[in-house]
C-alpha positions as CSV (number, residue, x, y, z in Angstrom):
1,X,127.1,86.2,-89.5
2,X,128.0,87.0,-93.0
3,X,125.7,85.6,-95.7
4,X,127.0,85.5,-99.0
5,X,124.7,85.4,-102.5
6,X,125.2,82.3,-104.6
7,X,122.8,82.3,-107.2
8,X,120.6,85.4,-108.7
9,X,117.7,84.9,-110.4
10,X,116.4,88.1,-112.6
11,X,113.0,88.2,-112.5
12,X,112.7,90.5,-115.8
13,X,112.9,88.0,-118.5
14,X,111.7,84.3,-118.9
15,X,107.7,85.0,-118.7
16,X,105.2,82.4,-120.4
17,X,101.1,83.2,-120.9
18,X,98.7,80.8,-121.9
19,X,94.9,80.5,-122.4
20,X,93.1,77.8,-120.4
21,X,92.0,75.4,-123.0
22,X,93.6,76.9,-125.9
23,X,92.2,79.0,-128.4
24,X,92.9,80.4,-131.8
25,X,95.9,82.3,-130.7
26,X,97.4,79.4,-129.1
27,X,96.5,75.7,-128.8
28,X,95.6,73.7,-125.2
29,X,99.1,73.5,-123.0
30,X,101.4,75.6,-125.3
31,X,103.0,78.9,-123.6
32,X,103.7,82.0,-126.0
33,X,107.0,83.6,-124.8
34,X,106.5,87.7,-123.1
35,X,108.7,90.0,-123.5
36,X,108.8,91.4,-120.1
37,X,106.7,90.5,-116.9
38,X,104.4,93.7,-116.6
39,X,102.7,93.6,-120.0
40,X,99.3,92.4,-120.8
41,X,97.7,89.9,-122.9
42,X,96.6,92.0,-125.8
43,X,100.4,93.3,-126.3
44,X,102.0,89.7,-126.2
45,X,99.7,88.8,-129.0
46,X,100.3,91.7,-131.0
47,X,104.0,91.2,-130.9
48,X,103.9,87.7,-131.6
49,X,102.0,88.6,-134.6
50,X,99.2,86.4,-133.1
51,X,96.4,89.2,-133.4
52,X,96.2,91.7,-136.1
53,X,96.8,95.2,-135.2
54,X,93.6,97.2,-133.6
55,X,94.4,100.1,-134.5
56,X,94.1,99.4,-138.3
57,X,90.8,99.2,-140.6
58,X,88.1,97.5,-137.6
59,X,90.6,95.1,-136.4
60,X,90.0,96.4,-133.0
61,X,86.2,94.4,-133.2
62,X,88.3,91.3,-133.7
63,X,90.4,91.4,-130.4
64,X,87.9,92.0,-128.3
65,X,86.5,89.8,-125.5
66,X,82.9,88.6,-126.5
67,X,80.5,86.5,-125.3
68,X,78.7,86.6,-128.1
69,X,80.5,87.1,-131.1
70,X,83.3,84.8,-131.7
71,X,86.8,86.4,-132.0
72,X,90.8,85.6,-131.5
73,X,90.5,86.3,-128.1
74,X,87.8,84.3,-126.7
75,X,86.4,85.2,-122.8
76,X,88.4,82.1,-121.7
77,X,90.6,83.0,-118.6
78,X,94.2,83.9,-119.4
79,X,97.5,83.4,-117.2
80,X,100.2,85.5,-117.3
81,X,102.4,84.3,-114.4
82,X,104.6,81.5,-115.3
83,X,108.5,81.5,-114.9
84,X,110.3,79.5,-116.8
């Protein structure tokens, strides 16, 4: 039996995130486009310009995840697997 391939779906492009309940990086429900599907959340913010860079001045104490201090990226829960 011969099978043939109709439709392909490429699996490297076409990647949403979101934060659960929004934040200040994003806002409840809305999706911020990744550039590629192995990437992480940190790197898809700094692209989209959505985080200043942590590697300049003490940015780096402004990105990170904190319980107690409030920052851009709050220690809400993060998902990085929808295809769109």
């Amino acid at each position: 039996m011969h099978h043939t391939l109709t439709n392909r779906h490429y699996l490297n492009t076409n990647w949403e995130f979101t934060q659960i309940g929004g934040g200040q990086a994003n806002n409840d429900g809305e999706w911020l486009q990744a550039s590629k599907p192995v990437t992480s959340v940190h790197v898809e913010l700094l692209k989209l310009k959505k985080i200043p860079d942590p590697f300049v001045g003490l940015n780096e104490h402004e990105v990170q995840c904190k319980d107690s201090l409030p920052s851009i990226l709050p220690s809400k829960s993060w998902i990085n697997t929808r295809y769109v």
